[in-house]
ZAMARGU-4260 file (C-alpha; in steps of 0.2 Angstrom, whole numbers, plus 5000, padded with zeros to 4 digits):
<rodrens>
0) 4722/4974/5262 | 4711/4958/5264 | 4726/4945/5266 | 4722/4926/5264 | 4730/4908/5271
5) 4735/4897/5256 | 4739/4879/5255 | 4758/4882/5253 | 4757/4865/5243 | 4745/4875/5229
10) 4756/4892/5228 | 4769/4888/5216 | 4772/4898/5200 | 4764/4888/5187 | 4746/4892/5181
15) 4738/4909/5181 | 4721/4913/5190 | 4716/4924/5175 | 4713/4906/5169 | 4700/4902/5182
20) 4690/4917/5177 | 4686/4908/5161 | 4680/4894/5172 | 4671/4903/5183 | 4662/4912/5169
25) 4657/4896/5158 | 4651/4890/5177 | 4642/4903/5179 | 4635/4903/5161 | 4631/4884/5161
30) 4630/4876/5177 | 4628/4883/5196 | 4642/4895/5202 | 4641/4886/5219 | 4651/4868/5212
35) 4665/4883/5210 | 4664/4889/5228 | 4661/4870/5235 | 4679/4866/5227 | 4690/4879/5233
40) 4683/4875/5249 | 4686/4856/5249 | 4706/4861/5244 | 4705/4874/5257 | 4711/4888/5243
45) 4701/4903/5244 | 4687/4908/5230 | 4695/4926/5235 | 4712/4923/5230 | 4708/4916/5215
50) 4700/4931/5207 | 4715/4939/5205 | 4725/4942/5190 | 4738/4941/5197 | 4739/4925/5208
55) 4746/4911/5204 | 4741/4891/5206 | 4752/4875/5204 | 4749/4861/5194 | 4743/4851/5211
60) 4729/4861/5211 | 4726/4862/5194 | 4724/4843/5195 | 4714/4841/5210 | 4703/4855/5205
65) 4698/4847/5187 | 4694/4830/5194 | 4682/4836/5207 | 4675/4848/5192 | 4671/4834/5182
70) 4666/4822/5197 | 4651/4837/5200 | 4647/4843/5183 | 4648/4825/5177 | 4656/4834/5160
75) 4673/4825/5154 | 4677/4840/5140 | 4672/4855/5152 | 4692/4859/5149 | 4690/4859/5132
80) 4674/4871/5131 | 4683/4883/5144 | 4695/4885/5132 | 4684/4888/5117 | 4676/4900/5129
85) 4692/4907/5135 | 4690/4919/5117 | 4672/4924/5119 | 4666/4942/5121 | 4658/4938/5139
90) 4675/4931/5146 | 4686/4946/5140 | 4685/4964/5140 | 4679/4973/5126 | 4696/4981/5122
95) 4704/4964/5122 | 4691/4956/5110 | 4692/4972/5098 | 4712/4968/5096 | 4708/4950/5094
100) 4694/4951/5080 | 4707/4968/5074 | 4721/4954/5072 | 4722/4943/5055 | 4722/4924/5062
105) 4740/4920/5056 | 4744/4932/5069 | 4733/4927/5081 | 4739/4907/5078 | 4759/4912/5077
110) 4758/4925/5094 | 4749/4912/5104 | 4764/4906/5115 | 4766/4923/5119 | 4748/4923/5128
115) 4750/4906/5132 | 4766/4912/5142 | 4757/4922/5154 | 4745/4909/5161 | 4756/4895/5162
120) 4774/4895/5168 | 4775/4875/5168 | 4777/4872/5152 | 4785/4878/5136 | 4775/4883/5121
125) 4782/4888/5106 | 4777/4886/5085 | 4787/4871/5078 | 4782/4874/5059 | 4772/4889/5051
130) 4764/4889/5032 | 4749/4897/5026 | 4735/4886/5032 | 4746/4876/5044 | 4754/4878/5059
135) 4760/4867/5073 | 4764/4869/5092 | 4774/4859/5104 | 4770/4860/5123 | 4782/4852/5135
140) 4786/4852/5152 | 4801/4866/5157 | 4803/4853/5174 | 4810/4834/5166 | 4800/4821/5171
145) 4786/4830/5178 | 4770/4831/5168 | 4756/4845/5167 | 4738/4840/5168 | 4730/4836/5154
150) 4715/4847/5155 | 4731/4859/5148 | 4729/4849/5130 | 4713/4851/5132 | 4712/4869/5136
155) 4723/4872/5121 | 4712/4863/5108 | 4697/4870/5112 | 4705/4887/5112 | 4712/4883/5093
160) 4693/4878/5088 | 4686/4893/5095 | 4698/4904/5083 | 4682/4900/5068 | 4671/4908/5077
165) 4682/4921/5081 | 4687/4926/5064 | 4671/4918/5055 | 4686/4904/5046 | 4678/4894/5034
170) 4689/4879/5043 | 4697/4876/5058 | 4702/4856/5058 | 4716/4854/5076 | 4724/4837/5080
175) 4732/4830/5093 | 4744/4818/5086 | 4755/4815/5100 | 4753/4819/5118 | 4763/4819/5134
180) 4751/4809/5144 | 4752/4793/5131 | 4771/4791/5135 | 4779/4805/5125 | 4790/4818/5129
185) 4779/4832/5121 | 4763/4837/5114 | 4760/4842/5097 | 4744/4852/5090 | 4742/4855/5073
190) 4731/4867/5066 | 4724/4866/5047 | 4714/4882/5042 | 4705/4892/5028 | 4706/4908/5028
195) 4697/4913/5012 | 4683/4920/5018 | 4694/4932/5030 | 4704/4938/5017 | 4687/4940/5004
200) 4680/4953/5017 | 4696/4962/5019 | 4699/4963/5001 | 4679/4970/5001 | 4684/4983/5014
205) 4700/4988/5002 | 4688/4992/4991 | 4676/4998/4999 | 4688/5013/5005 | 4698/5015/4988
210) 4680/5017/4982 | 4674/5029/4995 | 4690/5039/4993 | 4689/5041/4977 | 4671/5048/4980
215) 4677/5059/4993 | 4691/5066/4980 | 4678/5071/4967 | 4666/5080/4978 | 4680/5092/4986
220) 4686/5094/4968 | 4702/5096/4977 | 4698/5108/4992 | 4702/5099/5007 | 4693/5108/5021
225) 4692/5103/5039 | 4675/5093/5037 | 4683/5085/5021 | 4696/5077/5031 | 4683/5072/5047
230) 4675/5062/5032 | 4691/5056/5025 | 4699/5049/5040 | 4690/5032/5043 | 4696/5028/5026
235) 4714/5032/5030 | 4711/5022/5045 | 4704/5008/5036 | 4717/5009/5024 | 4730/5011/5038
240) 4724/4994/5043 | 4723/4985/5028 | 4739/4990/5024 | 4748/4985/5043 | 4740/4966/5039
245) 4748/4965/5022 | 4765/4972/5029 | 4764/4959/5045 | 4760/4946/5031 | 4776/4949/5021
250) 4784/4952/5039 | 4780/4933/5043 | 4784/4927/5026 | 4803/4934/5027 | 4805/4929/5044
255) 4800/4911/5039 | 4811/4914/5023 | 4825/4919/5035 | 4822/4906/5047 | 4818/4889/5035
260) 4838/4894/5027 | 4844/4894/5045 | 4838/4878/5049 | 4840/4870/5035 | 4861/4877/5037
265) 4861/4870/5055 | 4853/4851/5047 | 4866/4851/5036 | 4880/4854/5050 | 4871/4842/5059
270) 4871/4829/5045 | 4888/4834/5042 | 4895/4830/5059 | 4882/4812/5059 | 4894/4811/5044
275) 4910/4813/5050 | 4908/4804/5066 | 4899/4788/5057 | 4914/4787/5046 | 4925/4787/5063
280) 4915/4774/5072 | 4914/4765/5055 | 4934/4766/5053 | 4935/4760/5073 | 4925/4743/5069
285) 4936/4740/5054 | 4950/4742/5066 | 4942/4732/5078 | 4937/4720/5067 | 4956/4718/5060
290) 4963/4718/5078 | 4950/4700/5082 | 4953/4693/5066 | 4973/4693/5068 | 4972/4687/5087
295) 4958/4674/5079 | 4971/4669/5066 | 4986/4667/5080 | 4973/4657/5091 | 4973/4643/5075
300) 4992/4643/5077 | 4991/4642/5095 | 5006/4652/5098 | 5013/4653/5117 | 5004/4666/5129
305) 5019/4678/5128 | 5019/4681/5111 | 4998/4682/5110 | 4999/4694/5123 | 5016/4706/5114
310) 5009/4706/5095 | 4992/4711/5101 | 4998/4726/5115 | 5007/4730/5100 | 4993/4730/5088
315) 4983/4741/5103 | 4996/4754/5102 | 4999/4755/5082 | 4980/4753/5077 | 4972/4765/5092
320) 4986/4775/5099 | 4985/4769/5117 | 5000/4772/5125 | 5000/4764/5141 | 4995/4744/5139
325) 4998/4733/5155 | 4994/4716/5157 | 4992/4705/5171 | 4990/4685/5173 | 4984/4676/5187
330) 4999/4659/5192 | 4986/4644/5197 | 5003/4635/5205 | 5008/4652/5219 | 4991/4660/5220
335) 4996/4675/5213 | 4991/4690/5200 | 5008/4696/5192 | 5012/4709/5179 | 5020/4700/5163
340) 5019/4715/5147 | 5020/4731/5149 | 5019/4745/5137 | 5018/4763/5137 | 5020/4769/5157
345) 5035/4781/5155 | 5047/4777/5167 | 5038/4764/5178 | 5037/4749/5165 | 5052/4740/5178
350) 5041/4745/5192 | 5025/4738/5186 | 5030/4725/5179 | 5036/4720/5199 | 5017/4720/5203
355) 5013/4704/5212 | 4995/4701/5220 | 4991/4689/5231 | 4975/4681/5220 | 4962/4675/5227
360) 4963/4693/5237 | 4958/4694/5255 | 4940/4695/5259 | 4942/4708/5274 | 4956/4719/5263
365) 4956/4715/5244 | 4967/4719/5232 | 4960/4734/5219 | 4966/4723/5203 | 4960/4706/5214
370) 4944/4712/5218 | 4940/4719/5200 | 4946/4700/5192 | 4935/4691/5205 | 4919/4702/5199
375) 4924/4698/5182 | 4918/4714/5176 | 4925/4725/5164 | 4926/4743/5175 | 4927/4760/5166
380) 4936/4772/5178 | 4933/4788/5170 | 4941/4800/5183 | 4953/4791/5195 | 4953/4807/5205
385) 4938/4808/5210 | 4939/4789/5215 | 4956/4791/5228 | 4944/4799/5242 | 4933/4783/5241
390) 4945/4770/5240 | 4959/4762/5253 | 4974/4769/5256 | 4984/4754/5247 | 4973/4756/5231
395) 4977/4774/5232 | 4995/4770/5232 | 4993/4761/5218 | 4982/4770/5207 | 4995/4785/5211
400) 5009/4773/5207 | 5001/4772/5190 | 5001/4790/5187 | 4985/4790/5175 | 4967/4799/5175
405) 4957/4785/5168 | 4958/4766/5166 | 4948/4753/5158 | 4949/4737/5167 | 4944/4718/5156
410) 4945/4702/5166 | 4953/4689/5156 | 4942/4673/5161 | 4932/4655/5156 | 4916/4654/5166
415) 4927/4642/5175 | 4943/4650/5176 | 4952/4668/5181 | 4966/4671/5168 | 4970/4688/5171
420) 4967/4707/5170 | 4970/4717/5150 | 4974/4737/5158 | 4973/4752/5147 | 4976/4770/5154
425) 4978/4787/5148 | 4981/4803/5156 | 4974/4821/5150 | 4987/4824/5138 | 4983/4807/5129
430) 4968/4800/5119 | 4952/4801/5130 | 4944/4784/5134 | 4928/4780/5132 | 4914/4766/5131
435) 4919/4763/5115 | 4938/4756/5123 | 4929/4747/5135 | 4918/4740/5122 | 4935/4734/5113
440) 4943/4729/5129 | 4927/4718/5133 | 4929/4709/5118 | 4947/4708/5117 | 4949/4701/5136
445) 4935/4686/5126 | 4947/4683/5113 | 4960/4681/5123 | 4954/4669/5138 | 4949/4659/5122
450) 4966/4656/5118 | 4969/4652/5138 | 4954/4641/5138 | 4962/4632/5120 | 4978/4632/5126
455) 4974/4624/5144 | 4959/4611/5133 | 4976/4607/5120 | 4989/4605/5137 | 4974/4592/5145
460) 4973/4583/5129 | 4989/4581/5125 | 4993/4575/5144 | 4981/4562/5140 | 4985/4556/5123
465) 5002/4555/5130 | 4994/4543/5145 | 4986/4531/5136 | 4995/4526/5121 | 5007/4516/5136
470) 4993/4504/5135 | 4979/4511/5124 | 4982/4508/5101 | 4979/4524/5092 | 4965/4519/5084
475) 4954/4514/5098 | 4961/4531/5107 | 4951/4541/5097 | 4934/4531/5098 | 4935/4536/5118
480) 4940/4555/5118 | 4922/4560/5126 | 4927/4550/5141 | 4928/4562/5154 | 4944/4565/5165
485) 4945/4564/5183 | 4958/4575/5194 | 4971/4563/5196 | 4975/4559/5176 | 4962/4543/5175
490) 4946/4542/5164 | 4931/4541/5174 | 4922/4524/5173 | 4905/4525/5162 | 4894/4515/5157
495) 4894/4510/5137 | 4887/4499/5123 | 4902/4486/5121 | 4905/4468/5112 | 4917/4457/5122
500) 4925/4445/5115 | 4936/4429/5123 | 4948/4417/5114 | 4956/4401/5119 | 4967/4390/5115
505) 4959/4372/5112 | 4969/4357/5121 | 4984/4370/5126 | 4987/4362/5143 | 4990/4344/5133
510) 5001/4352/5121 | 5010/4362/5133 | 5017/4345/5141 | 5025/4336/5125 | 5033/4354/5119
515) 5049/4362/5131 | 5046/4380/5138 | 5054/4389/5124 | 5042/4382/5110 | 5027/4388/5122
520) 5034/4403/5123 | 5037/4404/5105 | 5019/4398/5102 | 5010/4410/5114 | 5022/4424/5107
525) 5014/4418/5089 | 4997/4418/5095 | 4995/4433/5102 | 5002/4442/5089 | 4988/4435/5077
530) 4975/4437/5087 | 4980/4455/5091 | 4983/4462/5075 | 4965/4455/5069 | 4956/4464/5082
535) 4966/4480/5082 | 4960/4480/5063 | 4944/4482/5067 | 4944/4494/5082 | 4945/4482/5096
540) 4955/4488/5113 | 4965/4470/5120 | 4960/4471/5137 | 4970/4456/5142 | 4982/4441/5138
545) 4979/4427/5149 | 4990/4414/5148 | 4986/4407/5131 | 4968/4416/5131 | 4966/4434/5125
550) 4951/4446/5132 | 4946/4459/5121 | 4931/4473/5119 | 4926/4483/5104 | 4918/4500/5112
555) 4903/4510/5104 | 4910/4520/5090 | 4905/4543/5091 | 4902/4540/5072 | 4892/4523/5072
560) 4877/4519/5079 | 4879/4510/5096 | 4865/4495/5090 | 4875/4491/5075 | 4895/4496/5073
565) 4904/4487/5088 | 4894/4470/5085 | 4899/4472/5066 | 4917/4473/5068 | 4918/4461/5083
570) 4910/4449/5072 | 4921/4452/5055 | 4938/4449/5067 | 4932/4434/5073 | 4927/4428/5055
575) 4944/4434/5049 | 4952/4425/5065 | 4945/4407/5060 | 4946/4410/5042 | 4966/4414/5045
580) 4970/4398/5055 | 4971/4387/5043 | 4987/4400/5036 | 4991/4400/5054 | 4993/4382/5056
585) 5007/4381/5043 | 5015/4394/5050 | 5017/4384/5065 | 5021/4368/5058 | 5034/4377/5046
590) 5042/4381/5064 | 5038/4362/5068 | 5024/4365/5081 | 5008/4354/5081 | 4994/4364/5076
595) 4981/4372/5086 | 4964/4374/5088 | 4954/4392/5092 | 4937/4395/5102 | 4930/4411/5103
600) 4915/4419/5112 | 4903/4434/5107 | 4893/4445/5115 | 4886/4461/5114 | 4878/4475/5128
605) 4881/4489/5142 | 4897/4489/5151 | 4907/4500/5165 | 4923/4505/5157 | 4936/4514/5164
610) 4953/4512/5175 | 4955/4499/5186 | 4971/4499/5194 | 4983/4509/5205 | 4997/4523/5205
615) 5009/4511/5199 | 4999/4500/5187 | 4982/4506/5178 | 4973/4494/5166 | 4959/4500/5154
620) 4946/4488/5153 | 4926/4482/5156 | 4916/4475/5170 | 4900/4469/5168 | 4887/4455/5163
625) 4890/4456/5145 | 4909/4451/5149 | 4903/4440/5158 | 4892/4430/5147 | 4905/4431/5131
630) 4915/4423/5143 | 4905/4408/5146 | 4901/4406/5129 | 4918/4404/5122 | 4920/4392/5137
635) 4904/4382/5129 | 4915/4383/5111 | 4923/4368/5118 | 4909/4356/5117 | 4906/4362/5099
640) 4926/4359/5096 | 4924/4340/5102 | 4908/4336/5092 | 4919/4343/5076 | 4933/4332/5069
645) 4946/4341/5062 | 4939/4358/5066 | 4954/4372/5066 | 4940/4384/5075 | 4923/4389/5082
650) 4916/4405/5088 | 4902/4405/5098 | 4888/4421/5096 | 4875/4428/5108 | 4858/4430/5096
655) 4860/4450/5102 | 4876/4450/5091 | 4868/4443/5076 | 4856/4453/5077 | 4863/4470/5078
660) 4879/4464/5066 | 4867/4459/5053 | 4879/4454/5040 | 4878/4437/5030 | 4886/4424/5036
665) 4887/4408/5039 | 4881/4401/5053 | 4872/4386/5065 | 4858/4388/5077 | 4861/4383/5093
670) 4844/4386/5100 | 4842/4390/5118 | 4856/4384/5131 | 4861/4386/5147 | 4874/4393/5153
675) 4884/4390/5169 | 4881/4403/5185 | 4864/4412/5174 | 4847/4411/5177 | 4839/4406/5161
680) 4844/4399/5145 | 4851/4409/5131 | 4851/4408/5114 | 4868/4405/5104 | 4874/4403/5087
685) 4890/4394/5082 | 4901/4398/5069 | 4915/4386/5062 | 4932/4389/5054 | 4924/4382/5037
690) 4910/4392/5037 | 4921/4408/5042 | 4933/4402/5025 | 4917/4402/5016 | 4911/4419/5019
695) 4925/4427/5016 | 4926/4418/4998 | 4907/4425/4996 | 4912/4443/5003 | 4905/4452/5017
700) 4886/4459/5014 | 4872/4465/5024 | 4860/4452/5029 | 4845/4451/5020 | 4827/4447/5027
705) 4826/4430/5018 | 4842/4428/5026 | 4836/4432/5045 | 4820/4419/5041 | 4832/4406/5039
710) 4841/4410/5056 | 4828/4417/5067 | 4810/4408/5070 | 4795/4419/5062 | 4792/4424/5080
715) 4808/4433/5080 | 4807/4438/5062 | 4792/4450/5072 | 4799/4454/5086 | 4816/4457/5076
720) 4804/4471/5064 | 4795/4479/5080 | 4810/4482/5089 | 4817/4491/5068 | 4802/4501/5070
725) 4804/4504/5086 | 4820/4510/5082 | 4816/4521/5068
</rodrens>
């Protein structure tokens, strides 16, 4: 016997060589035999070896073989006409192709697998749905993730087309709606065909041989002789066969009967257990659901950790069963990951509830719990003992202290902080874990380093409300919460939109020399008092009293408008500070002082404000040029005071707090001045006690345009517009 080398990489039991004899018949039939011998010699696989029915070829081949095939014959659907040819009378023997034309097609279409199964071993090929006129085939691979060629698909449809030919079917109509090779797990063919003209001639044929028995009954008026029945036995054959298709029809029909009930009985199962375990998973996130919103709802009430941490274990255990809850929280002042709830743990609640980790962990040799809460990611272990032969010998110990088959590990943490560690376990006798308790646990550990991160937020907040209202009014404390905090307790200096305002006492030094030490006391006591409480009224912070002046600022406000609100309200106290003196004056003479005189300087812009200070003594206050220049102005109230008899007080404004104020009031022009240690002059306007008595008698009111063409030249009246447009 002839024996032959073969590729070992081409020998694998998959394709049948009984398929290449259709391709070397349509070859030789169509095209030159020789592009079939050139092949098998460029893959070194022997012509001879392939002629044999009983060889078999891998899909590497198959493959290779095809591409060069088409790359000769230049014919993309050569796959295709093999198979249509793969049910001629040339390809196959003539025994073969008298069963075939002998079968009805639904047999034919319904035991093609069956043939399909002996020439391919790669795949699987079975019917997916049977009715008259319809069937449909799924093909897949028997190997996951490895694919067949696709000259397969092809192969198949054109073998389902050559079936009209076959059986002379008025229609044959094959589709190809899904395919493995256009990302699918499996090919489907479905076949649509008429059979009416089939079953016409075999209704002809029945016929036919009722009408020839018949025939053959009267001739031998009853005596069957030997000749009679030579005559009469094509008919019985012809009946015989008739008679075989109708009972393989009714055959199939039952089968399919038996088969639809079965299938529909399994889809209802099916349906039934989607049902049941829908409804669990439904009835899980409404416990779920309930669990959060009850933590949510102790959040608002900002209970202490402890009890958080008790009512929701025990919410764990009476909502879901678990029955060994431990968690663990991380002590920021020791550096250490300790156990402070426990439940569950039969036996070993006093032992784990000693578990004491140093956190941080060390690098070289961390911790288990450590390591898993510097990750910060929640871990499923499913089956501790297949974990003990990987891990160190002091995780062992304590995995093995624990004495559980699974755990489900949730860092409590803030992107910036480590809280601690939620723990669930469960041993084979309890509840088995799975994703859907680290799903809970994931979100649970969230809820939870909420109420840390709240907690810690609420701790800060309190620390520095506590801190500044030695030295800071109520009021003003909430106009400067989104200052940040540095590490040391003291609010980071930044950069804001201010107005600084600076009073002083007009001929104070004079006074103080004809009145004793108590009376200026008394007086400065008064006066601070007074001025205080106006600009506390409005919002203003006093940043300091100064012998018998008093510095002040009114910061940007988070729910004004940085242009408008702080000019507004510095402005209205120092209206309500000159239009009070003359009150104030009486008050003083009532006590028998001399009355006094105010002068007051505005002006608004960007300042650094912040701590200034040391350990011991901290002041809150602003730096800048604005202070500055409000400072120089009330300095210039003087001259104003001295050109004014019998003026009780003047205030003297920067143009930039007229304008952003923008209420109505009374009010000189100044025009341009200078001012002492500036570069440039500045335009001011002066308000007196007088005019301040008068406004107030008119009320407060936005200032109208009329009223800004009166103040402000036309050239500012533009720019005044541009820079409102520009604005918004």
């Amino acid at each position: 016997m002839k024996s032959f080398y073969v590729n070992p990489d081409f020998v694998e039991p998959h394709f049948s060589t009984k398929m290449w004899r259709a391709y070397l018949h349509y070859l030789t039939n169509h095209y030159n035999r020789s592009i079939f011998s050139e092949i098998c010699k460029e893959l070194a696989m022997p012509e001879e070896y392939l002629s044999k029915d009983g060889n078999w070829v891998s899909n590497q081949f198959t493959t290779q073989f095809m591409m060069k095939l088409k790359e000769k014959t230049g014919d993309q659907f050569i796959a295709e006409k093999v198979g249509r040819f793969t049910l001629n009378p040339d390809n196959i023997n003539t025994f073969e192709f008298a069963v075939l034309k002998a079968m009805p097609p639904i047999l034919f279409f319904l035991t093609l697998p069956i043939q399909a199964g002996k020439l391919n071993r790669f795949s699987s090929f079975k019917v997916a749905k049977y009715r008259p006129g319809f069937v449909r085939y799924v093909i897949k691979p028997l190997v996951k993730g490895e694919k067949y060629g696709q000259d397969v698909c092809l192969n198949t449809v054109g073998t389902l087309n050559g079936t009209k030919e076959l059986y002379g079917l008025d229609r044959v109509v094959v589709d190809h709606p899904t395919c493995i090779h256009n990302g699918h797990d499996e090919c489907i063919f479905e076949v649509r065909f008429s059979t009416n003209r089939f079953w016409f001639r075999t209704i002809f044929l029945t016929m036919a041989i009722v009408l020839g028995s018949i025939y053959i009954v009267k001739k031998s008026s009853g005596n069957f002789s030997i000749e009679t029945m030579r005559h009469f036995f094509p008919i019985l054959a012809g009946a015989a066969y008739v008679l075989a298709n109708c009972f393989l029809i009714l055959f199939w029909k039952i089968r399919n009967i038996l088969i639809n009930d079965r299938v529909n009985q399994e889809q209802n199962n099916i349906k039934q257990k989607a049902l049941t375990e829908n409804l669990r998973k439904l009835d899980r996130r409404y416990q779920e659901s309930n669990l959060l919103r009850d933590l949510s709802l102790r959040l608002i009430r900002l209970e202490s950790a402890r009890d958080v941490i008790s009512s929701c274990l025990d919410d764990l255990q009476r909502r879901f069963g678990y029955p060994r809850l431990l968690v663990m929280l991380v002590s920021p002042k020791v550096g250490r990951l300790q156990a402070i709830e426990v439940r569950g743990f039969e036996g070993k609640a006093e032992k784990l509830l000693a578990l004491d980790f140093a956190y941080p962990g060390e690098k070289e040799d961390p911790q288990l719990f450590a390591n898993i809460l510097e990750r910060g990611e929640t871990t499923f272990m499913e089956n501790i003992g297949d974990l003990k032969g990987k891990i160190k010998p002091q995780n062992k110990e304590l995995l093995e202290s624990l004495k559980v088959d699974s755990l489900v590990l949730a860092p409590i943490q803030s992107i910036e902080q480590k809280y601690g560690l939620l723990i669930i376990g469960s041993i084979i006798g309890d509840r088995k874990l799975t994703s859907d308790d680290r799903h809970l646990m994931e979100n649970l550990s969230r809820m939870l380093s909420l109420f840390f991160q709240n907690a810690q937020n609420f701790e800060q907040e309190k620390t520095l409300r506590n801190l500044f209202q030695k030295y800071v009014p109520p009021v003003v404390l909430e106009s400067i919460n989104h200052l940040t905090s540095t590490s040391d307790g003291r609010l980071a200096p930044k950069t804001i939109g201010i107005t600084s305002l600076f009073t002083d006492l007009r001929g104070f030094t004079t006074l103080s020399e004809k009145i004793k030490p108590e009376g200026v006391f008394d007086i400065l006591n008064l006066y601070s008092d007074y001025i205080t409480k106006h600009i506390a009224s409005q919002g203003g912070i006093v940043d300091n009293l100064i012998g018998d002046g008093v510095v002040a600022f009114f910061p940007a406000s988070d729910n004004d408008g940085e242009r408008t609100n702080h000019s507004k309200k510095a402005l209205i106290a120092s209206i309500n500070i000159l239009e009070g003196l003359k009150e104030f004056q009486e008050k003083l003479r009532s006590r028998g002082y001399p009355p006094i005189s105010v002068g007051i300087g505005l002006h608004s812009g960007k300042a650094l404000v912040g701590n200034i200070g040391g350990d011991i003594k901290l002041n809150y206050t602003a730096i800048g040029d604005t202070v500055n220049l409000a400072s120089r102005l009330q300095g210039h109230s003087k001259e104003i005071w001295k050109s004014h008899s019998n003026v009780r007080g003047v205030a003297i404004l920067s143009e930039t707090v007229v304008r952003r104020a923008n209420i109505d009031v009374e009010m000189d022009d100044l025009n341009q001045i200078s001012v002492r240690g500036r570069e440039g002059k500045v335009r001011v306007f002066s308000i007196t006690s007088e005019q301040a008595e008068k406004t107030i008698s008119m009320g407060l009111r936005n200032m109208s345009s009329e009223r800004f063409s009166v103040i402000f030249s036309n050239s500012a009246l533009s720019t005044l517009k541009r820079n409102r447009r520009k604005a918004g």
